[in-house]
Biopython code that builds the backbone (N, CA, C, O; Angstrom):
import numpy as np
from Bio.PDB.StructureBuilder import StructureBuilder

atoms = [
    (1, "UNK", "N", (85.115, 248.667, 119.915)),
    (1, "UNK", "CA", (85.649, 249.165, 121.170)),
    (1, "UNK", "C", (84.672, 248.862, 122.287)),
    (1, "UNK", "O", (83.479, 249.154, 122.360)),
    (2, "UNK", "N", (85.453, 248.205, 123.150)),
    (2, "UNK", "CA", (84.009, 248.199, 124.671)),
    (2, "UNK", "C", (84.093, 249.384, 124.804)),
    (2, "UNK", "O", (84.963, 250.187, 124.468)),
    (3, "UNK", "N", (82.565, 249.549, 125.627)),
    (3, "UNK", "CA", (81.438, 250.369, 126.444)),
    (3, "UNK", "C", (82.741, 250.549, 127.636)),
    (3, "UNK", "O", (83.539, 249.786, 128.181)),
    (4, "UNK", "N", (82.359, 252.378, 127.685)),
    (4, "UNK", "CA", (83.342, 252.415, 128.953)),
    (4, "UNK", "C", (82.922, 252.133, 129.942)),
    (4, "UNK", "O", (83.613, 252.720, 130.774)),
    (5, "UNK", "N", (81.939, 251.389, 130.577)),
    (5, "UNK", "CA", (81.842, 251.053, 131.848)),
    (5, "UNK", "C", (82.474, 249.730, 132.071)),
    (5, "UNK", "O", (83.060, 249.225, 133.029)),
    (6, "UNK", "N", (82.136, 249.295, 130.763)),
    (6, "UNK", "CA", (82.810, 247.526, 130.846)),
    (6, "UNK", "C", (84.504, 247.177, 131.225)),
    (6, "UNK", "O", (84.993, 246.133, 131.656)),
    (7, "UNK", "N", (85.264, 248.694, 130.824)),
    (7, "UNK", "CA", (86.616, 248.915, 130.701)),
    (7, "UNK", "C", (86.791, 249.113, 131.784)),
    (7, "UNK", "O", (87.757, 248.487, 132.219)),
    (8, "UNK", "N", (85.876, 250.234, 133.076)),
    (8, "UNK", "CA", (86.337, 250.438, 134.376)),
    (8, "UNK", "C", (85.721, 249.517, 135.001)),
    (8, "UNK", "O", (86.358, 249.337, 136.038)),
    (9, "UNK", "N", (84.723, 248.735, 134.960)),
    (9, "UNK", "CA", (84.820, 247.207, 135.158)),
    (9, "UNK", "C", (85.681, 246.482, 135.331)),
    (9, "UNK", "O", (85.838, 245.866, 136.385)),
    (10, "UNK", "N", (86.544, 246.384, 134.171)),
    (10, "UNK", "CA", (87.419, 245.560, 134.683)),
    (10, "UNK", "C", (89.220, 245.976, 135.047)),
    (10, "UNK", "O", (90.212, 245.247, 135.101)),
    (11, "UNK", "N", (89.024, 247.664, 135.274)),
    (11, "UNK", "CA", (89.995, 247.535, 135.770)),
    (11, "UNK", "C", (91.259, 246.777, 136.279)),
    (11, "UNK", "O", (92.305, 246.966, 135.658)),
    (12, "UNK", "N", (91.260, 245.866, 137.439)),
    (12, "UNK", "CA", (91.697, 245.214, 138.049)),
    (12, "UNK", "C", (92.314, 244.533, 137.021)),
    (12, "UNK", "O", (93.521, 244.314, 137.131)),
    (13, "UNK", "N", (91.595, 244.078, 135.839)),
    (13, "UNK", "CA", (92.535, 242.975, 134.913)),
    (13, "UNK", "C", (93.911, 243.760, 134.701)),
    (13, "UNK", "O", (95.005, 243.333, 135.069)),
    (14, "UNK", "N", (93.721, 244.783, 134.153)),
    (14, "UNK", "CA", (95.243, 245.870, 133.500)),
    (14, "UNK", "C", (96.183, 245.746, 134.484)),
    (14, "UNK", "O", (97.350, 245.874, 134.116)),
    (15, "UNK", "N", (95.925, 245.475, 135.926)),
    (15, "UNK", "CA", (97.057, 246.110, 136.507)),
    (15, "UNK", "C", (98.317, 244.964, 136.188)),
    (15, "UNK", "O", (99.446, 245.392, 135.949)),
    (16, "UNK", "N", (98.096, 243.768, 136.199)),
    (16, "UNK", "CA", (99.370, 242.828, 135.412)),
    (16, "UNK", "C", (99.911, 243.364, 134.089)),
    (16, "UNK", "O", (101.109, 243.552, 133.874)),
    (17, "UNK", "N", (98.887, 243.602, 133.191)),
    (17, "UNK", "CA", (100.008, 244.165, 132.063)),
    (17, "UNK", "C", (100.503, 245.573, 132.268)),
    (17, "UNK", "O", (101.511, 246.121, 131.820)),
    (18, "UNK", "N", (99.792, 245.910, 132.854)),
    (18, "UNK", "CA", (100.857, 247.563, 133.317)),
    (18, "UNK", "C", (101.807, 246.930, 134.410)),
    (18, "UNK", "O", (102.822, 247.330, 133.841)),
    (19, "UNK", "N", (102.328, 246.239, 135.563)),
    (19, "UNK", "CA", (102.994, 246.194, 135.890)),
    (19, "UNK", "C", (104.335, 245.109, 135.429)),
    (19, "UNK", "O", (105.381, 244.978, 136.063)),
    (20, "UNK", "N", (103.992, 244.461, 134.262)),
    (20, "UNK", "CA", (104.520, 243.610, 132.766)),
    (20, "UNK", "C", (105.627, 244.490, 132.118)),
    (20, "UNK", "O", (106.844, 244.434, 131.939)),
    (21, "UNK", "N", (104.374, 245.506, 131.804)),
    (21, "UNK", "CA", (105.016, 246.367, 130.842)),
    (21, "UNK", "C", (106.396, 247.488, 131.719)),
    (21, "UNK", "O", (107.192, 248.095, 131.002)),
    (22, "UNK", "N", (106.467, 247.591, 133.126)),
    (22, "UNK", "CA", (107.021, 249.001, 133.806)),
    (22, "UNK", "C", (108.501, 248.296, 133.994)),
    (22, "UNK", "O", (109.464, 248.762, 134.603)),
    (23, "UNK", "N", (108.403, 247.013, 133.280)),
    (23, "UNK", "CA", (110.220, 246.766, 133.513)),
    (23, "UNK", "C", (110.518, 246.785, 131.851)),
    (23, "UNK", "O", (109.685, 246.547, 130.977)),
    (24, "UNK", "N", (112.013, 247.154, 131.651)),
    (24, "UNK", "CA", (112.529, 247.314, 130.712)),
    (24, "UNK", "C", (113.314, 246.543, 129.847)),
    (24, "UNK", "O", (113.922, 246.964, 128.863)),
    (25, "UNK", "N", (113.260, 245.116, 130.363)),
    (25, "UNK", "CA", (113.868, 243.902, 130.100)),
    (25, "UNK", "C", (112.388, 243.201, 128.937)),
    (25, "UNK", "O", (112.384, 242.674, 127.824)),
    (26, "UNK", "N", (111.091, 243.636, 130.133)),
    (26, "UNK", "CA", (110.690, 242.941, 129.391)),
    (26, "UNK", "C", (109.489, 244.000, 128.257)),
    (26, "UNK", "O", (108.410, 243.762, 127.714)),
    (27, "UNK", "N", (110.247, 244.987, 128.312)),
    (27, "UNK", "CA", (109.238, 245.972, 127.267)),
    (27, "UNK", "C", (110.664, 245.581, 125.849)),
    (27, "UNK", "O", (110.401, 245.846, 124.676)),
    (28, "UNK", "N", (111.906, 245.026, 126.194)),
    (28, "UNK", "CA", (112.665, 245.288, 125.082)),
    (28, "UNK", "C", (111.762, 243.404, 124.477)),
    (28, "UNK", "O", (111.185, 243.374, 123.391)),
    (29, "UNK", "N", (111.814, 242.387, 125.182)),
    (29, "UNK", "CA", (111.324, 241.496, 124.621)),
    (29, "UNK", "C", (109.848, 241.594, 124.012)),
    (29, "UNK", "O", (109.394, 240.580, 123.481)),
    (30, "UNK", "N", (109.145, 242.650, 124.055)),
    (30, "UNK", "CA", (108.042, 242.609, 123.493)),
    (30, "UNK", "C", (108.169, 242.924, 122.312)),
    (30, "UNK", "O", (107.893, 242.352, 121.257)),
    (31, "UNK", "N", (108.712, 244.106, 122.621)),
    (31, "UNK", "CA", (109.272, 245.146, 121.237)),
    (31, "UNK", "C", (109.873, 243.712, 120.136)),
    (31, "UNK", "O", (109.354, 243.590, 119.027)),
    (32, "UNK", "N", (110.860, 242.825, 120.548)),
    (32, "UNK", "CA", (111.620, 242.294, 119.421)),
    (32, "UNK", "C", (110.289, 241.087, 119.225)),
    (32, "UNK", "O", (110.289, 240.440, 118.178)),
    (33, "UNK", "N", (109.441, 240.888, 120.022)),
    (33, "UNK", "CA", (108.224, 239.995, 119.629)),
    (33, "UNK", "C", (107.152, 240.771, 119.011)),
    (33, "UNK", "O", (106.196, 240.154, 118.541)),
    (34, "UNK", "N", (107.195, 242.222, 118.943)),
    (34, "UNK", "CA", (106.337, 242.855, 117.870)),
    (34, "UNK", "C", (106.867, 242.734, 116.599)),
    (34, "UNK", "O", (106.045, 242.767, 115.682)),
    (35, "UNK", "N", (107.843, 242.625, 116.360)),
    (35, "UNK", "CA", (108.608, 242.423, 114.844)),
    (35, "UNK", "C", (107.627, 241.617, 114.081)),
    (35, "UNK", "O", (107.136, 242.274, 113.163)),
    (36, "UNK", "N", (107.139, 240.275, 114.175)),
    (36, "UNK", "CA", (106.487, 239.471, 113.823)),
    (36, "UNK", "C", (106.574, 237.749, 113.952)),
    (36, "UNK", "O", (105.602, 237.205, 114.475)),
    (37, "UNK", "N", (107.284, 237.211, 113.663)),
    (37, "UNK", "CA", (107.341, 235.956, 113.984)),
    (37, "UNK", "C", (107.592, 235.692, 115.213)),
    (37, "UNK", "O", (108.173, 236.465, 115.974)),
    (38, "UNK", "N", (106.955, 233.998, 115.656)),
    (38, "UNK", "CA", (107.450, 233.917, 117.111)),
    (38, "UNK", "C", (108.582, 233.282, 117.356)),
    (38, "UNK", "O", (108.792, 232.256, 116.709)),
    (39, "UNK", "N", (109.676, 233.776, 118.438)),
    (39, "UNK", "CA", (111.009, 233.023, 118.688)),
    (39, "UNK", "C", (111.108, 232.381, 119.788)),
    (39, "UNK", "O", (110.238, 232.434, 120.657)),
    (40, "UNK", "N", (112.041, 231.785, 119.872)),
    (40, "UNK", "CA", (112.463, 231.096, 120.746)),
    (40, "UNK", "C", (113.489, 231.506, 121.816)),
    (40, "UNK", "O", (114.356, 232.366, 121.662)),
    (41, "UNK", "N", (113.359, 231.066, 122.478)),
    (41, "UNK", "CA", (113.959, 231.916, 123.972)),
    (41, "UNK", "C", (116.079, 232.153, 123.872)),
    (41, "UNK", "O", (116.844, 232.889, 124.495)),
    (42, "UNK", "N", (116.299, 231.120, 122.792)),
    (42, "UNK", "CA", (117.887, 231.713, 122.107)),
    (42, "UNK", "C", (117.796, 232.876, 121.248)),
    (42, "UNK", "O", (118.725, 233.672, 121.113)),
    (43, "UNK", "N", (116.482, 232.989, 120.567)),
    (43, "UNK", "CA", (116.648, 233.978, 119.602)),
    (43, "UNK", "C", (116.671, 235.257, 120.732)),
    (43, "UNK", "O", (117.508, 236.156, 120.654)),
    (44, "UNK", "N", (115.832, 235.214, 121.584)),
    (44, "UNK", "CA", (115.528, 236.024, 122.318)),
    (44, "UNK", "C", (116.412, 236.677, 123.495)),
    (44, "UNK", "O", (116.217, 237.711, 124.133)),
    (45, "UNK", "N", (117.164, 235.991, 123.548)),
    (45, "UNK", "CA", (118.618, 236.537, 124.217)),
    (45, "UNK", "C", (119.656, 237.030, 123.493)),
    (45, "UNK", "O", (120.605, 237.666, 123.951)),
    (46, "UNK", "N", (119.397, 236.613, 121.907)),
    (46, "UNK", "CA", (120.666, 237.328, 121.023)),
    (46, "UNK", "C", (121.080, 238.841, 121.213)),
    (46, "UNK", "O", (120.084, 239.555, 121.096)),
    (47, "UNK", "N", (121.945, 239.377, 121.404)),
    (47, "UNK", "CA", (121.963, 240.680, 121.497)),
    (47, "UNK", "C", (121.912, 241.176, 122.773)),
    (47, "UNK", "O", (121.838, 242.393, 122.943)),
    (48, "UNK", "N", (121.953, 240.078, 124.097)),
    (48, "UNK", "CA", (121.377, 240.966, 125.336)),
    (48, "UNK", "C", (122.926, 240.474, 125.774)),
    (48, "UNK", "O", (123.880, 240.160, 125.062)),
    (49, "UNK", "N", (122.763, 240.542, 127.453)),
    (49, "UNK", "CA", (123.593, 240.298, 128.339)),
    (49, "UNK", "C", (122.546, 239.302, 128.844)),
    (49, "UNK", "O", (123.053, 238.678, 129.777)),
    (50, "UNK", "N", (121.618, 239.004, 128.671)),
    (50, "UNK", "CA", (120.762, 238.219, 129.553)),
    (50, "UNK", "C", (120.808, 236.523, 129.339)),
    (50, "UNK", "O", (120.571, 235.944, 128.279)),
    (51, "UNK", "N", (121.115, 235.995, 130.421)),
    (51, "UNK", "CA", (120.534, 234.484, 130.437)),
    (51, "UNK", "C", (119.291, 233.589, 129.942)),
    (51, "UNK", "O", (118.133, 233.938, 130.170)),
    (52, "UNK", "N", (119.598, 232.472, 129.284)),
    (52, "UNK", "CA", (118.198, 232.162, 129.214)),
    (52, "UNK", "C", (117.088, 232.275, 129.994)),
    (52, "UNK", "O", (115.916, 232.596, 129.794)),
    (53, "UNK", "N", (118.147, 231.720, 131.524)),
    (53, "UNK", "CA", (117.119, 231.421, 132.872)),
    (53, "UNK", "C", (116.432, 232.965, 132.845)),
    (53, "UNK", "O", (115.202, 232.950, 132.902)),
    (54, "UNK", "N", (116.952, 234.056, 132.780)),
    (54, "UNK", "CA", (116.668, 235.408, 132.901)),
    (54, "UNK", "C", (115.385, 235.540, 132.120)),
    (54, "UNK", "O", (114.202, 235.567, 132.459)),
    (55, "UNK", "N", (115.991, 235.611, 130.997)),
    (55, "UNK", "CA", (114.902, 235.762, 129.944)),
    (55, "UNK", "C", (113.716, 234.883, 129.867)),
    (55, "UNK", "O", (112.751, 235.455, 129.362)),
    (56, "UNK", "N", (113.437, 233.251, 130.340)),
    (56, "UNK", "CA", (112.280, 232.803, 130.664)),
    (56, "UNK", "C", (111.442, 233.097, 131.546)),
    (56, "UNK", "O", (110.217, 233.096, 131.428)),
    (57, "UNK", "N", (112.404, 233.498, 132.948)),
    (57, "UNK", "CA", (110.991, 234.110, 134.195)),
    (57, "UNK", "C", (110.683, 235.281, 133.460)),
    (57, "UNK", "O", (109.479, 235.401, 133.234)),
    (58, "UNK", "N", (111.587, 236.397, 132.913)),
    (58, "UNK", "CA", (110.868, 237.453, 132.216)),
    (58, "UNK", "C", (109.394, 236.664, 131.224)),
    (58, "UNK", "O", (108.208, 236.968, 131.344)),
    (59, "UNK", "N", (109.777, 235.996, 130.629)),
    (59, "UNK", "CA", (108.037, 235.767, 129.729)),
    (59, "UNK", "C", (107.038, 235.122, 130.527)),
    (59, "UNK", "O", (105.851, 235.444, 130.476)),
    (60, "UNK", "N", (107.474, 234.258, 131.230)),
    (60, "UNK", "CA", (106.495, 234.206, 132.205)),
    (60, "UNK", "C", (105.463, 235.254, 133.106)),
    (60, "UNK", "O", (104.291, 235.219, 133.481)),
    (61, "UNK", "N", (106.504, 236.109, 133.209)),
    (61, "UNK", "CA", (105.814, 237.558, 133.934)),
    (61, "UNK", "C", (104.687, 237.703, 132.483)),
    (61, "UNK", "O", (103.505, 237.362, 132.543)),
    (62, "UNK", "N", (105.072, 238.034, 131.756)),
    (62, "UNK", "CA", (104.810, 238.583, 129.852)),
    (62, "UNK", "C", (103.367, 237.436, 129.907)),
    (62, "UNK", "O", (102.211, 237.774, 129.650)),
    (63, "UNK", "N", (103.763, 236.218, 130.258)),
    (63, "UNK", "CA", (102.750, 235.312, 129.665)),
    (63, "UNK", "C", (101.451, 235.025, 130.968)),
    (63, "UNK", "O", (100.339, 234.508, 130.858)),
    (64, "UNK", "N", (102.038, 235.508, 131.971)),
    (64, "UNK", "CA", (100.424, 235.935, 133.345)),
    (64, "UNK", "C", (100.014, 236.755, 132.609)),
    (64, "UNK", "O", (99.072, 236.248, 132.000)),
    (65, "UNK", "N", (100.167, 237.714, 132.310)),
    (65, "UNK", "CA", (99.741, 239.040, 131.733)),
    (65, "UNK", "C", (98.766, 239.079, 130.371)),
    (65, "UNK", "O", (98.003, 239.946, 129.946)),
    (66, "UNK", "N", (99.238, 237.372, 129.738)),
    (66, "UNK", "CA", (98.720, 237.262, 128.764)),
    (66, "UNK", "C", (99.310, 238.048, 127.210)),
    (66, "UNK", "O", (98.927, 237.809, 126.065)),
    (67, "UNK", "N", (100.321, 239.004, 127.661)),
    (67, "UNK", "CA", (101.400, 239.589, 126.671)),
    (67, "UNK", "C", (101.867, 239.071, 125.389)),
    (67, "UNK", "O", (102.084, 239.586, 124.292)),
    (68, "UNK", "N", (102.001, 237.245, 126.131)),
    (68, "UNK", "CA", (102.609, 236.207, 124.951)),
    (68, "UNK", "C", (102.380, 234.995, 125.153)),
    (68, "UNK", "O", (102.354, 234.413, 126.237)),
    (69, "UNK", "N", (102.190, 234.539, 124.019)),
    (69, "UNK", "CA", (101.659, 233.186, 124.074)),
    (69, "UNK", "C", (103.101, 232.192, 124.045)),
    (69, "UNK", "O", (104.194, 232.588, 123.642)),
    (70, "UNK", "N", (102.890, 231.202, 124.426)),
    (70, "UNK", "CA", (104.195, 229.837, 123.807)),
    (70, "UNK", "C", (103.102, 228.813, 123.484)),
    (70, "UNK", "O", (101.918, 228.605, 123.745)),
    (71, "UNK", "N", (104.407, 228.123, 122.573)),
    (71, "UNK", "CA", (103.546, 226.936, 121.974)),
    (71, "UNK", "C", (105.278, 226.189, 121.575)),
    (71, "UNK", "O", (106.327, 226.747, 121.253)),
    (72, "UNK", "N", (104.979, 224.925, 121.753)),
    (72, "UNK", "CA", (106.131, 224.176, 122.215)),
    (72, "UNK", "C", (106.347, 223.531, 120.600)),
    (72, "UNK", "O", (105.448, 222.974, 119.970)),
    (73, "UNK", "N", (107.659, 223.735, 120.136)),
    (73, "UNK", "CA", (107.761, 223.307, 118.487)),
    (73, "UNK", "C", (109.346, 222.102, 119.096)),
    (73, "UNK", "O", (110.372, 222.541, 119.617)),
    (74, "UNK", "N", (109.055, 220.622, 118.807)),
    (74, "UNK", "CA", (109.930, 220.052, 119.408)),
    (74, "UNK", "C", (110.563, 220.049, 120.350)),
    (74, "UNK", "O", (110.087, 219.376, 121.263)),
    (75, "UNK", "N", (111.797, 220.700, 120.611)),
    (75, "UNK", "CA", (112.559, 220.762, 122.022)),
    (75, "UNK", "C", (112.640, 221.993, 122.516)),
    (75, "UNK", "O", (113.307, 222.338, 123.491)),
    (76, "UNK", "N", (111.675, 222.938, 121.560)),
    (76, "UNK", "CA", (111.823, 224.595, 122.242)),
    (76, "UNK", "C", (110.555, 225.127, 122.223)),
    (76, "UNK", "O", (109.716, 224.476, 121.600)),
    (77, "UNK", "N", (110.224, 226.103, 122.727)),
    (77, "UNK", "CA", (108.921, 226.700, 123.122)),
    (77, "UNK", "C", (109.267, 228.055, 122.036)),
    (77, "UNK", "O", (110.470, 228.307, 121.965)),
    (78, "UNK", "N", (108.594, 228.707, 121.416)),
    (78, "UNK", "CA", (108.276, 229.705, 120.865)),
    (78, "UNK", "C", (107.152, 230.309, 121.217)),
    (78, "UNK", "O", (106.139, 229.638, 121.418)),
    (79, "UNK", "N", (107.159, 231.938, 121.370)),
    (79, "UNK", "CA", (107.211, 233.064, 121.856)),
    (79, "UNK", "C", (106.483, 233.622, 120.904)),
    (79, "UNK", "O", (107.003, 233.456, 119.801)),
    (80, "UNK", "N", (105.158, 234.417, 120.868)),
    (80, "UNK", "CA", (104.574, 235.596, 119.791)),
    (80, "UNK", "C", (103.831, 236.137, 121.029)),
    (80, "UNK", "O", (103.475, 235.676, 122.114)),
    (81, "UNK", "N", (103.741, 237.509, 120.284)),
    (81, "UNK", "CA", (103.299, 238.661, 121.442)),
    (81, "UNK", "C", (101.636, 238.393, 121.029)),
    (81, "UNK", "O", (101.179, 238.028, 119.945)),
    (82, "UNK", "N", (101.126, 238.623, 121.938)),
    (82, "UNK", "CA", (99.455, 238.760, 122.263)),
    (82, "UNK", "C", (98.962, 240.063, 122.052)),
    (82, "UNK", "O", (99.144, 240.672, 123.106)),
    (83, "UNK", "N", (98.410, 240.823, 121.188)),
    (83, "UNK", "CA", (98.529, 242.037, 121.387)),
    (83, "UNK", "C", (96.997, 242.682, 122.099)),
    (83, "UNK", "O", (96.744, 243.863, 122.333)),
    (84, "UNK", "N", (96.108, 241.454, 122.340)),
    (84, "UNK", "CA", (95.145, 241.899, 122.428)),
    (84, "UNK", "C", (95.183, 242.996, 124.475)),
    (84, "UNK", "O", (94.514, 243.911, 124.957)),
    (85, "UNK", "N", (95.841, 242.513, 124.751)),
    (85, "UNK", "CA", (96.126, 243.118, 126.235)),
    (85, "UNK", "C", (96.418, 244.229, 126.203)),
    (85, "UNK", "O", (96.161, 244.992, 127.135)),
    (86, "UNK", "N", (97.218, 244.704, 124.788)),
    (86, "UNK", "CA", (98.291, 245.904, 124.951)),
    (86, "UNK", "C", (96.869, 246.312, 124.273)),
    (86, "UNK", "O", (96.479, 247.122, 125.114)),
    (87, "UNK", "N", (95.734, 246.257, 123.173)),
    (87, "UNK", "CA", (95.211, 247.345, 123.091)),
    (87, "UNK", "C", (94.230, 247.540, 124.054)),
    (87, "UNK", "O", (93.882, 248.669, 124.401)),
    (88, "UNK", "N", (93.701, 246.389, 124.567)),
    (88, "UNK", "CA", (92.543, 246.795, 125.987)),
    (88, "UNK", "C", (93.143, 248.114, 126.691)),
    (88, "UNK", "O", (92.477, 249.134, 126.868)),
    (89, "UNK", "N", (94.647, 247.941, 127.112)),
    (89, "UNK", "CA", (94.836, 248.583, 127.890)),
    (89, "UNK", "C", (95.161, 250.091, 127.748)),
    (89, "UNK", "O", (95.091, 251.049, 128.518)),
    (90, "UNK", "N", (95.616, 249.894, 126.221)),
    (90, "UNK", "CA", (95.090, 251.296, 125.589)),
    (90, "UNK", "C", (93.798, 252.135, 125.046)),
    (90, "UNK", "O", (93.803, 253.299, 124.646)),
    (91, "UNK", "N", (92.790, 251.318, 125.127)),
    (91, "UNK", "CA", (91.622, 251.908, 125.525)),
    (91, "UNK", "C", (91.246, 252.361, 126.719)),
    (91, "UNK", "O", (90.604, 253.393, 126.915)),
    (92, "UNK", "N", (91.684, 251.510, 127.631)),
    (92, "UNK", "CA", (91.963, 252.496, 129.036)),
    (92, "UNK", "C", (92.498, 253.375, 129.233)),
    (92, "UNK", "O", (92.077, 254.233, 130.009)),
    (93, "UNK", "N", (93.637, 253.465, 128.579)),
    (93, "UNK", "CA", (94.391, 254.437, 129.120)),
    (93, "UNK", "C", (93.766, 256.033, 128.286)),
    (93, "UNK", "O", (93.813, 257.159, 128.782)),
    (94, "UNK", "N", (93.116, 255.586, 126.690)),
    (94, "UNK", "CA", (92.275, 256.770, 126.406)),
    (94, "UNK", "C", (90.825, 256.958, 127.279)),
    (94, "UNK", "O", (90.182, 258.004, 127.196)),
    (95, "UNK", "N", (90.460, 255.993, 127.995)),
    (95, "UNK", "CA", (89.189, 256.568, 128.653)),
    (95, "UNK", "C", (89.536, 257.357, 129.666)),
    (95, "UNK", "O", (88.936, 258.421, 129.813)),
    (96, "UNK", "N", (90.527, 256.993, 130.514)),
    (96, "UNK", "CA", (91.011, 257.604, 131.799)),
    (96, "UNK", "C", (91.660, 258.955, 131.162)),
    (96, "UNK", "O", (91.644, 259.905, 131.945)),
    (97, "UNK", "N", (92.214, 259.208, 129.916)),
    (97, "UNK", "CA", (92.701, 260.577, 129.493)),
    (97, "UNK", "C", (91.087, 261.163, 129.423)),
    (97, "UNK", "O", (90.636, 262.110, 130.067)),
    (98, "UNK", "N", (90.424, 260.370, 128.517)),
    (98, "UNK", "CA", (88.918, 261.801, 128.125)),
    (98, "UNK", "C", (88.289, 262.110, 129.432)),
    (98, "UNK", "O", (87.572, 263.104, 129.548)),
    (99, "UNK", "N", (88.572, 261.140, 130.624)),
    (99, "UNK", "CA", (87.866, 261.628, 131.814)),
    (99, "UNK", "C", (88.272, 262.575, 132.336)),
    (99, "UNK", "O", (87.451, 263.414, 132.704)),
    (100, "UNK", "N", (89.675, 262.794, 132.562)),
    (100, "UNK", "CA", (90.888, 263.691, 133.091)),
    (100, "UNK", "C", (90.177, 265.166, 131.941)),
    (100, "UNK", "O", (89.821, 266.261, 132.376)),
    (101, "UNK", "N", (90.153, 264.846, 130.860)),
    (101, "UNK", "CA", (90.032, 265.896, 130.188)),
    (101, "UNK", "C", (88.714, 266.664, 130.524)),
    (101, "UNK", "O", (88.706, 267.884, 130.684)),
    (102, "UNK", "N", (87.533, 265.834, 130.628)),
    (102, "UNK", "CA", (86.403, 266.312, 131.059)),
    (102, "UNK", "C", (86.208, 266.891, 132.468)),
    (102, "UNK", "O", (85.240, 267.559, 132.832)),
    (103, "UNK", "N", (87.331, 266.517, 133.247)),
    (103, "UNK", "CA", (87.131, 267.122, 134.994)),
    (103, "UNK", "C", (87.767, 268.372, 134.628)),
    (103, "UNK", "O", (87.531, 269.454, 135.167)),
    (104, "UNK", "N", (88.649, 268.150, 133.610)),
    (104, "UNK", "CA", (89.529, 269.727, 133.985)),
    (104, "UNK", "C", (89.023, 270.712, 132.736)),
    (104, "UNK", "O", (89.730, 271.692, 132.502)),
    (105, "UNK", "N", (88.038, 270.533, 132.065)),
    (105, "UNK", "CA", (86.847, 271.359, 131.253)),
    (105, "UNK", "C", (86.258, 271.809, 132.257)),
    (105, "UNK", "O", (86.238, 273.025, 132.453)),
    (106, "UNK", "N", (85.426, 270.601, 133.429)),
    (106, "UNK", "CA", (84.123, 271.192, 134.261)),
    (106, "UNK", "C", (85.500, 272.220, 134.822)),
    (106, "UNK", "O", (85.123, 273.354, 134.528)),
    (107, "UNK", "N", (86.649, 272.318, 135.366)),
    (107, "UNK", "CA", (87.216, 272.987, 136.687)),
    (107, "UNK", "C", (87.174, 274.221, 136.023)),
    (107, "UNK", "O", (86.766, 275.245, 136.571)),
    (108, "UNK", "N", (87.766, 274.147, 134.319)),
    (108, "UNK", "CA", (88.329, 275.420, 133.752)),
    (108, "UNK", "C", (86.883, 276.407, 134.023)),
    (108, "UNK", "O", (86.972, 277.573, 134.407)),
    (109, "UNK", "N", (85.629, 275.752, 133.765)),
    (109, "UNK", "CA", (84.186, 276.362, 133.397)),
    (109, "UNK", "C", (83.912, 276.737, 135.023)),
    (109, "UNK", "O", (83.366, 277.828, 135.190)),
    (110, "UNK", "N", (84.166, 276.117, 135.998)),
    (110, "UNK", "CA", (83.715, 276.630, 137.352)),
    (110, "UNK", "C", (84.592, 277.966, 137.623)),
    (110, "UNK", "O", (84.013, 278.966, 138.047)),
    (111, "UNK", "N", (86.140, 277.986, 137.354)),
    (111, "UNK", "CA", (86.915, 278.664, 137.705)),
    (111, "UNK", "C", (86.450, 280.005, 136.956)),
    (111, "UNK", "O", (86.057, 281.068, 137.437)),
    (112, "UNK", "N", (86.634, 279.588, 135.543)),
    (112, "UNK", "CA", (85.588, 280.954, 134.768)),
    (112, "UNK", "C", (84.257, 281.609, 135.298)),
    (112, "UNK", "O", (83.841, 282.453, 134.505)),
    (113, "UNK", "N", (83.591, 281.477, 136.255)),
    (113, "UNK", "CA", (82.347, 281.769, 136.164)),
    (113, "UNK", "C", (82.450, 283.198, 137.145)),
    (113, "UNK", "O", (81.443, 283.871, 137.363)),
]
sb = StructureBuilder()
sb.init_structure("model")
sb.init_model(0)
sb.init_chain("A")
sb.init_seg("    ")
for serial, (resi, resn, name, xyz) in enumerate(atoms, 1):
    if name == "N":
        sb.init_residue(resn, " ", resi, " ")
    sb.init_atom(name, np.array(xyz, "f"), 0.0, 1.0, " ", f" {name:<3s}", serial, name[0])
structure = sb.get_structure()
């Protein structure tokens, strides 16, 4: 696990995959790219209402973010999720909870006194 200073360091990186992750189009394509294998952008519309065209700027958003990788297999690009972003950013999101937790220990202990 990084050093928490290194994590609020780099802040600034998270805010793409948190703002990646806050649409719901493309939290459902992650989800079906957590399954395990990587697909291809037909597999990846099976089941939706969505367009290919739709569904590619969605991974693009996914793939700034670093979310998902492609890698081009003949005439189609295939899709696997990156997961290393999603846990950085859940180490953030537990440092920023133990901090929250520690301000509102010191408040409970001031308020007590």
């Amino acid at each position: 696990m990084s050093h928490p200073s290194e994590i609020v360091s780099k802040r600034a990186s998270y805010a793409p995959v948190f703002a990646a992750l806050g649409d719901p189009t493309r939290l459902s394509l992650i989800a079906k790219l957590a399954r395990g294998a990587p697909c291809s952008i037909s597999t990846l519309t099976e089941d939706t209402k969505l367009t290919r065209q739709a569904v590619t700027k969605h991974l693009r958003v996914l793939e700034h973010a670093r979310l998902v990788r492609s890698r081009r297999e003949g005439r189609e690009s295939r899709f696997a999720l990156n997961p290393e972003p999603l846990d950085a950013a859940r180490r953030y999101l537990a440092l920023v909870s133990r901090q929250w937790d520690d301000a509102l220990d010191r408040l409970k202990d001031f308020v007590e006194r």
